[in-house]
C-alpha positions in Angstrom: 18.2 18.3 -0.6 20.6 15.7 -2.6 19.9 14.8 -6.2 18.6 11.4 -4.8 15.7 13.6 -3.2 15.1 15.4 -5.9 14.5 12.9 -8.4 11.8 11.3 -5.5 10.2 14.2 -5.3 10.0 14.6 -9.3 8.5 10.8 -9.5 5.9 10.8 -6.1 5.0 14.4 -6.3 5.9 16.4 -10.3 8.5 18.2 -8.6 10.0 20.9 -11.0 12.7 22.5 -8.7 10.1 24.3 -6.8 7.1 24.1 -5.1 4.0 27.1 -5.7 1.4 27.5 -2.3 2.0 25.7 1.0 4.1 22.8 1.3 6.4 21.1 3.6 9.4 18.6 2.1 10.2 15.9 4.5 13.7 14.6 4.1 15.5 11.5 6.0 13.0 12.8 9.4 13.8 16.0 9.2 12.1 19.5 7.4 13.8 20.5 4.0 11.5 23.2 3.6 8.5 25.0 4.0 6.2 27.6 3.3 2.8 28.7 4.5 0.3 30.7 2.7 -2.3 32.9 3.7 -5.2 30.8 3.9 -3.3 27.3 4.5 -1.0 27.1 7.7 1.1 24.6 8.1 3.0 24.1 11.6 5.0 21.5 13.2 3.2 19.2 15.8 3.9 20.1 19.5 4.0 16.7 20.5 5.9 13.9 18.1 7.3 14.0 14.8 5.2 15.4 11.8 3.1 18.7 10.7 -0.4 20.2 11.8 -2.3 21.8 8.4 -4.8 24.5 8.6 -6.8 25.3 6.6 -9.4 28.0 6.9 -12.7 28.0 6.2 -14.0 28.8 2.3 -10.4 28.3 1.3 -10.5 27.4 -3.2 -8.1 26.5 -5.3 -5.2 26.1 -3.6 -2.8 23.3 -3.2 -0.6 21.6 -0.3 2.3 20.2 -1.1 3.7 17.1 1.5 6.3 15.0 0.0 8.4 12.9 2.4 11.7 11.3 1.3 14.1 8.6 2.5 17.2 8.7 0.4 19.2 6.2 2.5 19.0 2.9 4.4 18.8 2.2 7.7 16.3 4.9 7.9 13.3 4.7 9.4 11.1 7.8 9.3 7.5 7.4 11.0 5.8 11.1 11.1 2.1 12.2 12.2 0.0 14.6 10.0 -3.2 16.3 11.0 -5.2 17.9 8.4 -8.0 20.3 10.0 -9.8 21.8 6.7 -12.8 24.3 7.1 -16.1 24.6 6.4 -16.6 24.9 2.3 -13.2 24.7 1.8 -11.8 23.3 -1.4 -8.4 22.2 -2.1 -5.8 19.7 -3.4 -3.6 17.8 -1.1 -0.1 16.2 -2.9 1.6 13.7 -0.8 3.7 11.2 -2.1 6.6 9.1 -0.8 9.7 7.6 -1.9 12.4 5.1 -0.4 15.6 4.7 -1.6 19.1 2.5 -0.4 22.0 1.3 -2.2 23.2 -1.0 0.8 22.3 -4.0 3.0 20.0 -1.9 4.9 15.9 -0.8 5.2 14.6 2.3 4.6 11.0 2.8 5.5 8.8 5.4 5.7 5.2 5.7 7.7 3.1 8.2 7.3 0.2 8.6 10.0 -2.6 11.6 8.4 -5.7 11.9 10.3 -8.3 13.9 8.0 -10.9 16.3 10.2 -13.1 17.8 7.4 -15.6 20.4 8.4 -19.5 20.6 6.8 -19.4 20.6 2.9 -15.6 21.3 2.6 -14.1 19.1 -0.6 -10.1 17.7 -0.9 -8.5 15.7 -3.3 -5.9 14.0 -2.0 -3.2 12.5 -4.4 -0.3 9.9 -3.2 2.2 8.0 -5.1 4.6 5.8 -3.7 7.9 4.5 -5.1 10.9 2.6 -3.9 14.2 2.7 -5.5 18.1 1.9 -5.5 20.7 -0.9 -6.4 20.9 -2.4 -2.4 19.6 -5.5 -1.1 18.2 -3.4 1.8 14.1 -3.4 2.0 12.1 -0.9 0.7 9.2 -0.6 2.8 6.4 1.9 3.2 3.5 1.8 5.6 1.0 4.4 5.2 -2.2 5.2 8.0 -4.8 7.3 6.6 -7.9 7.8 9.4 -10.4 10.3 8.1 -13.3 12.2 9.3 -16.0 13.8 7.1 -18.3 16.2 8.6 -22.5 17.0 7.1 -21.7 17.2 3.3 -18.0 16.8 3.1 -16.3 14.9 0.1 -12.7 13.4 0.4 -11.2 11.9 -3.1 -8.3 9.6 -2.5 -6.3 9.0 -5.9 -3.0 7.2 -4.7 -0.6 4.7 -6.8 2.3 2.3 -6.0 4.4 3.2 -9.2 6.6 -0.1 -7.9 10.0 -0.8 -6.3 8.5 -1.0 -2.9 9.3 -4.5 -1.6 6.4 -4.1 1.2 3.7 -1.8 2.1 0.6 -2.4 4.0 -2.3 0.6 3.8 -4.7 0.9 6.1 -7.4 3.7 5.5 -10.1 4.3 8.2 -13.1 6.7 7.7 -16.5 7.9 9.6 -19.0 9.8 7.2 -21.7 11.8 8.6 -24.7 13.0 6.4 -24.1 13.4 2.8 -20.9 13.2 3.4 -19.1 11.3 0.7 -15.8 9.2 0.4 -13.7 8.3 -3.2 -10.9 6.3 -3.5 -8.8 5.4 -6.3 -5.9 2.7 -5.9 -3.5 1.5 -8.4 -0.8 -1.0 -7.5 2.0 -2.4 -9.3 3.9 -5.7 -7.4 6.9 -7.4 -9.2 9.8 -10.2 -7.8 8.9 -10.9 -4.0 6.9 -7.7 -3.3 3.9 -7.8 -1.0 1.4 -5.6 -0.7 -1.9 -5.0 1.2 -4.7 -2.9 1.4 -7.1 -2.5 4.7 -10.3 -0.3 3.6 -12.6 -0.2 7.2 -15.7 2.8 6.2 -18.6 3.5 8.2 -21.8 5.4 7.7 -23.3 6.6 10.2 -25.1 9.6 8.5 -28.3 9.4 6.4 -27.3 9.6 2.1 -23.4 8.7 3.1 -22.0 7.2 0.7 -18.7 5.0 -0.4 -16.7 4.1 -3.7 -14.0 1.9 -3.0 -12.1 0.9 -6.6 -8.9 -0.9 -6.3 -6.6 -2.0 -9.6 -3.4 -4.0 -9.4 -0.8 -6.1 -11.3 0.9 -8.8 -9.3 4.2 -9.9 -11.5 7.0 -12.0 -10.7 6.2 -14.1 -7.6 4.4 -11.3 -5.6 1.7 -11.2 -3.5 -1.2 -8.9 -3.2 -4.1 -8.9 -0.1 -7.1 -6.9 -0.5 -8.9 -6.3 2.5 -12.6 -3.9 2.5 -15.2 -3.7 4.9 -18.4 -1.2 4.6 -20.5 -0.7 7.3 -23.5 0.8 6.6 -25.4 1.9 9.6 -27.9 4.4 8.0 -29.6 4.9 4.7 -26.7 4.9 2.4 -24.6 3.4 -0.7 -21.6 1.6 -0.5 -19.3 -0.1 -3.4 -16.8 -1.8 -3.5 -14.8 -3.2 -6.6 -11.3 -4.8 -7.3 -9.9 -5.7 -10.3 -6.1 -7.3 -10.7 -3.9 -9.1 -13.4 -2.1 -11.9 -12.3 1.3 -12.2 -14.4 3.6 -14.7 -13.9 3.6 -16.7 -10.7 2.0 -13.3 -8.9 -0.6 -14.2 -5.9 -3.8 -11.6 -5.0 -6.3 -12.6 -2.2 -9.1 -10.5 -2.0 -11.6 -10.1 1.1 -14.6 -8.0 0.9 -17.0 -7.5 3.5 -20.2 -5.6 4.3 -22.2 -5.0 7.0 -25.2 -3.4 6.9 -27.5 -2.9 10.0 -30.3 -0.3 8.2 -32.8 -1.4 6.4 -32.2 1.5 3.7 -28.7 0.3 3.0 -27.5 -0.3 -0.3 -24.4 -2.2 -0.5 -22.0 -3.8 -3.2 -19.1 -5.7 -3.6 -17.4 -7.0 -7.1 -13.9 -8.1 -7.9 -12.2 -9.9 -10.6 -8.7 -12.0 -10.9 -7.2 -13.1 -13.8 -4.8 -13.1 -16.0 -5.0 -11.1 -19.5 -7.2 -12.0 -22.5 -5.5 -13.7 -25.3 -7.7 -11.8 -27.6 -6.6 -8.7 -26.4 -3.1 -9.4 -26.9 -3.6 -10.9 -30.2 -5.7 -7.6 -31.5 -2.5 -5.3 -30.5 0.1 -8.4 -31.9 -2.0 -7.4 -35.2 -1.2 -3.9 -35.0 2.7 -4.9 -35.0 3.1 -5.1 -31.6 5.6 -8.2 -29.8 3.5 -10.4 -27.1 5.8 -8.3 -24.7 4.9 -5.1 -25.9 1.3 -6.0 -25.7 1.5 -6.6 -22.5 3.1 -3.8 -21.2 0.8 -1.8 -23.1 -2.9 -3.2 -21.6 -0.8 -3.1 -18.4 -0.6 0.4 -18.7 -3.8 0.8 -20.1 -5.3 -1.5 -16.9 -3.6 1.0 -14.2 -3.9 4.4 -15.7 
């Protein structure tokens, strides 16, 4: 790995020179390591770029590590993860990516995980994204996320666009089966030209399913942000939805909820709020000593932690 890599890795996934448990470092399309454990396999597809993770049954405590990288431009890495966890398992999954050129040239990553998780088995998944370098080339990351959650299964998503990534569109997919439950955290920072969107599709087919969807951004500059959800609830279950962005500057966010509920015993909900920030609030922290600019930067922070 280059220094370039290494300093990705430390932003998208608290890289400290080395990674403890399974993991597999993805670097310009290619393996830069990896290391299985004895409850967590972690193989290379047989067909197509990418990995297959197993992990067996009752597994706790552990942690995957899968952290892909593009440290050049005219890169473009697309790879395919499957992630088979079993029954009662418990675990943490860190992804992460990072893009970086210093020419004329795009680099772009897209990551493709499909999510099989087997009855009552829990996983936190954490992502962070982040694009970087001094070239004119795009920046552009495009991450698939289809899941599956078995009777009782529970899939937290916590991912964040930390910035520099001059497009991404997300799409995130999902079929819960009783009890089964689905969390997702998203935090999105857009500055300059960036776009961004986000393309939630969840449905419930199992009886006491249930959704959260929570989505926070901050368009800056002149960029634009499209928030796209749609909860289908087709049994008796609860679904929310809620997003929540700061326009500064000339930034631009469209939001477009949807829910669809064809069961009686359906509980669905929708909120979102644009704006830009409270004067008040800025005023309160300009009393504390703070410039208008520091205030700012500060609710900002506040707002997306």
């Amino acid at each position: 790995m280059n220094q370039i890599t290494e300093e990705l890795l430390k932003a998208v996934s608290d890289f400290k020179g080395e990674f403890k448990g399974a993991f597999n470092i993805r670097e310009n399309g290619g393996c830069a390591g990896r290391q299985s454990t004895e409850h967590i396999r972690i193989e290379s597809r047989k067909e197509g770029p990418g990995i297959v993770v197993h992990i067996m049954p009752g597994t706790k405590g552990e942690t995957v590590y899968i952290p892909a990288c593009v440290n050049q431009g005219g890169i473009h890495d697309l790879v395919y993860n499957d992630f088979y966890v079993g029954e009662g398992a418990d675990v943490i999954i860190v992804a992460g990516c990072g893009v970086h050129t210093d020419d004329e040239e795009e680099a772009r990553h897209d990551g493709i995980h499909r999510f099989f998780l087997e009855k009552n088995a829990h996983v936190l998944y954490q992502e962070k994204h982040l694009g970087t370098g001094k070239g004119d080339g795009r920046k552009r990351i495009d991450p698939v996320t289809d899941v599956a959650l078995a009777e009782g299964a529970g899939l937290e998503m916590d991912t964040v666009q930390l910035g520099g990534v001059d497009y991404s569109c997300r799409k995130t997919r999902a079929k819960l089966a009783a009890n089964a439950r689905l969390i997702v955290r998203e935090r999105i920072m857009t500055d300059g030209i960036e776009k961004a969107v986000t393309d939630f599709d969840v449905v419930m087919e199992g009886d006491n399913s249930g959704v959260e969807l929570i989505s926070r951004s901050v368009a800056r500059g002149n960029s634009y942000q499209e928030f796209k959800s749609c909860i289908h609830g087709l049994a008796r279950c609860t679904g929310h939805s809620s997003c929540d962005a700061i326009l500064v500057d000339n930034g631009t966010v469209n939001a477009m909820p949807a829910l669809e509920a064809s069961n009686v015993d359906a509980e669905l909900i929708h909120e979102a709020a644009i704006g830009k920030i409270a004067g008040e609030q800025i005023l309160k922290l300009r009393t504390l000593g703070l410039t208008e600019e520091e205030a700012q930067e500060r609710i900002i922070a506040g707002f997306l932690k």
